[in-house]
C-alpha positions as CSV (number, residue, x, y, z in Angstrom):
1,X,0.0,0.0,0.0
2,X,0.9,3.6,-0.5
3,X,1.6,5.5,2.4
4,X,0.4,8.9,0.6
5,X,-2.9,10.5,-0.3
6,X,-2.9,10.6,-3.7
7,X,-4.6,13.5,-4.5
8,X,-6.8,13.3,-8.3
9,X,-9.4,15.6,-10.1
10,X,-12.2,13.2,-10.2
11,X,-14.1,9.6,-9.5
12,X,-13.3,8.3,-12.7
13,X,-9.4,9.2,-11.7
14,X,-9.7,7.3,-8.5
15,X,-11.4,4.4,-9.6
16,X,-8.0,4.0,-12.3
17,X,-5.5,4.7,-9.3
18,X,-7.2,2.2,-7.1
19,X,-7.0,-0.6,-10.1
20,X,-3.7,0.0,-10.2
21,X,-2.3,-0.1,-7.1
22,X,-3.3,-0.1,-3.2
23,X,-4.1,3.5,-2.0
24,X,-6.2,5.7,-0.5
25,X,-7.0,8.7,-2.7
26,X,-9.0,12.1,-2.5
27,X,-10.4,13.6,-5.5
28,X,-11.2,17.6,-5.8
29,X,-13.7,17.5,-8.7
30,X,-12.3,20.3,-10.7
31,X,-10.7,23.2,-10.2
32,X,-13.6,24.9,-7.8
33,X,-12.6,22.7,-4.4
34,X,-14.8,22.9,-1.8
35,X,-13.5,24.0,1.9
36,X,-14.5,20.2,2.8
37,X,-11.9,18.4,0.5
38,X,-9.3,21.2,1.0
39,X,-10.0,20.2,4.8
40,X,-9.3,16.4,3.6
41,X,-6.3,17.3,2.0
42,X,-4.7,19.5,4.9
43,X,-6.1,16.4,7.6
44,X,-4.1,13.3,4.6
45,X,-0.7,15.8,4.3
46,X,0.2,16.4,7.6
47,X,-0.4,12.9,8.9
48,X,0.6,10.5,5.6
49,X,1.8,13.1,3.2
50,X,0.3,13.6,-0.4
51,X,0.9,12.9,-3.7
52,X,-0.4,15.1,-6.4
53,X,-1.6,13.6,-9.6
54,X,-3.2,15.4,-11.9
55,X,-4.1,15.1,-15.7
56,X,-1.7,15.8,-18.1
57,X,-3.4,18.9,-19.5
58,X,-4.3,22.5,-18.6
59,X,-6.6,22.5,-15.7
60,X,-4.5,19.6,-14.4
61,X,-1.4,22.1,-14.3
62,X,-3.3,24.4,-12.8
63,X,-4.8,22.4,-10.1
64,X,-1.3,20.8,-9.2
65,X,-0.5,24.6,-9.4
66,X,-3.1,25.1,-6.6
67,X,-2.4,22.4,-4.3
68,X,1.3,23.0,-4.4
69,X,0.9,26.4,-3.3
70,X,-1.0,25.3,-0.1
71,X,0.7,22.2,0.5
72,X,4.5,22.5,-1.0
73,X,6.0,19.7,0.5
74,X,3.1,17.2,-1.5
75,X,5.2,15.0,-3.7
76,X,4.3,15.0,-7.6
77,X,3.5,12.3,-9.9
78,X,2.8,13.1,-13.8
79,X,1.8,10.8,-16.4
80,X,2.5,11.4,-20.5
81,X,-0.1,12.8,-21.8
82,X,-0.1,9.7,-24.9
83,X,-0.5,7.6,-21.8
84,X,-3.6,8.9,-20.6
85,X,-5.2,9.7,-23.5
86,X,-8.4,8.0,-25.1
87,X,-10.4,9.2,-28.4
88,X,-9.2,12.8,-27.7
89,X,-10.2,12.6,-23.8
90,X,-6.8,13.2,-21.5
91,X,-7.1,12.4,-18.0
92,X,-5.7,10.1,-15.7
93,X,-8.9,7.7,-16.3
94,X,-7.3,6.9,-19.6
95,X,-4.2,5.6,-18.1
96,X,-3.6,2.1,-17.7
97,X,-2.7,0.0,-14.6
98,X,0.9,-0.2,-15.0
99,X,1.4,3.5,-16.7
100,X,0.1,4.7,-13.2
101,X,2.3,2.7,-11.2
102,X,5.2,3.9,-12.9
103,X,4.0,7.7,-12.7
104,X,4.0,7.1,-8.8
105,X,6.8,5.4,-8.4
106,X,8.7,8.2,-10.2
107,X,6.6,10.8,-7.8
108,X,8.9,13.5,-6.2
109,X,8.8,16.3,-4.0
110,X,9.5,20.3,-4.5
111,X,12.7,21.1,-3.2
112,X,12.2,23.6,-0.4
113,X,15.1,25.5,-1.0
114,X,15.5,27.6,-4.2
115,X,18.2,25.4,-6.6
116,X,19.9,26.8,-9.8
117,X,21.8,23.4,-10.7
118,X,20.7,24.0,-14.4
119,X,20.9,27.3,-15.8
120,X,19.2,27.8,-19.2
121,X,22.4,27.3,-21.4
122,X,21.8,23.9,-20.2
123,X,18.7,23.6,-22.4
124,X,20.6,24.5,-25.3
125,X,24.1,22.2,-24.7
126,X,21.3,19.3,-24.0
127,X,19.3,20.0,-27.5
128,X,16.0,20.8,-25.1
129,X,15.6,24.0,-26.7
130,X,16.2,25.8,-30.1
131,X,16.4,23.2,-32.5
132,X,14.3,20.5,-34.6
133,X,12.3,18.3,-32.1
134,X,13.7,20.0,-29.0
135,X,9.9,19.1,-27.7
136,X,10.1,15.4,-28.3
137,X,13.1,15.6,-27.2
138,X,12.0,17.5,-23.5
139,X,8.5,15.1,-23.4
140,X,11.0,11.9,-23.5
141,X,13.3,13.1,-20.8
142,X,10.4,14.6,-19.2
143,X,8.6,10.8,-18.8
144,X,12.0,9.5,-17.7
145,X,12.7,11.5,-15.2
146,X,9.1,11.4,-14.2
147,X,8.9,15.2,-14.4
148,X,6.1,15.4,-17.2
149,X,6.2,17.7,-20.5
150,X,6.9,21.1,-20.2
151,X,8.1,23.9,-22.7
152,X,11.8,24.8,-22.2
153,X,10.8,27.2,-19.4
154,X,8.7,24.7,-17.5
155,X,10.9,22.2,-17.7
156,X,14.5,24.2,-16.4
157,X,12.0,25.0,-13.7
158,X,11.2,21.4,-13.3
159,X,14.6,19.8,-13.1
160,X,15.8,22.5,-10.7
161,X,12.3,22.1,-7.9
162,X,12.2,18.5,-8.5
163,X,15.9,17.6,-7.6
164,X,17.0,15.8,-10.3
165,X,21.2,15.2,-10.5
166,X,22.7,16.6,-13.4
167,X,24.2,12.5,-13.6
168,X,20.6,11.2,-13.7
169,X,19.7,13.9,-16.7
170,X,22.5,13.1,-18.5
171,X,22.1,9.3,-18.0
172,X,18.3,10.0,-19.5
173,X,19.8,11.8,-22.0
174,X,21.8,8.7,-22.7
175,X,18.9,6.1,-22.7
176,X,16.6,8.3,-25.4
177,X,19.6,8.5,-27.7
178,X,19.9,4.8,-27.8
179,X,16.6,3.8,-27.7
180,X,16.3,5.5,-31.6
């Protein structure tokens, strides 16, 4: 069993997390969450912790954007958006049983203290920005590292607040080039 929350957007979300592995889950139906679940949330993070999962798309970012805010030790978990999509629906619902397992497994938490390990020259040296399929090229490292997509300013932001090792970035960078 997970020792976190995980925290989703709706049933349908927590019905697919519960398929897929043992956990107890909370899900804030949307953007507009009531004081009730927030009070859910608050009671699940500061005795088990959290982890945030949203869906792969807008008002998922900007839920996860939410819930960090308020609780910014949560851990994150993000899924590829090809992974949890279905005839042109995106949502974690989508996803199956052993996508979300490895989204969670990967889960992380913000780094409390500000970290510039990767400046945005690093972006350009790693061919994540400015040149043919630089997007591909983020989205792949982005589901290895378990970080999710992000444009080139979402994702510098990502690798610094989610910890990652400048050897485990290049050591993704090394798997997507041989997997070709």
């Amino acid at each position: 069993m997970i020792k976190e929350i995980i925290v989703v957007e709706g049933r349908d979300d927590e019905a697919a997390v519960k398929r897929a592995v043992e956990a107890e889950t909370i899900a804030t139906h949307g953007y507009g969450i009531k004081r009730e679940t927030f009070t859910r949330i608050e009671k699940a993070y500061a005795e088990r912790g959290i982890i945030i999962f949203t869906d792969p798309d807008f008002a998922g970012e900007k839920i996860r954007k939410r819930l960090s805010e308020r609780f910014p030790e949560g851990k994150h978990a993000f899924l590829p958006r090809e992974e949890a999509t279905k005839d042109g629906d995106i949502g974690i619902e989508n996803a199956g049983p052993e996508s979300i397992r490895t989204a969670l497994n990967k889960a992380r938490p913000v780094m409390l203290e500000k970290r510039n390990e990767f400046q945005p020259e690093v972006m350009l040296e790693y061919g994540l920005v400015g040149i043919s399929g630089a997007a591909e090229r983020r989205d792949k490292l982005g589901q290895r590292l378990g970080i999710g997509y992000g444009n080139s300013k979402v994702f510098l932001n990502r690798l610094n607040q989610y910890g990652i090792e400048r050897q485990e970035l290049l050591q993704a960078i090394l798997e997507i080039e041989t997997d070709k």
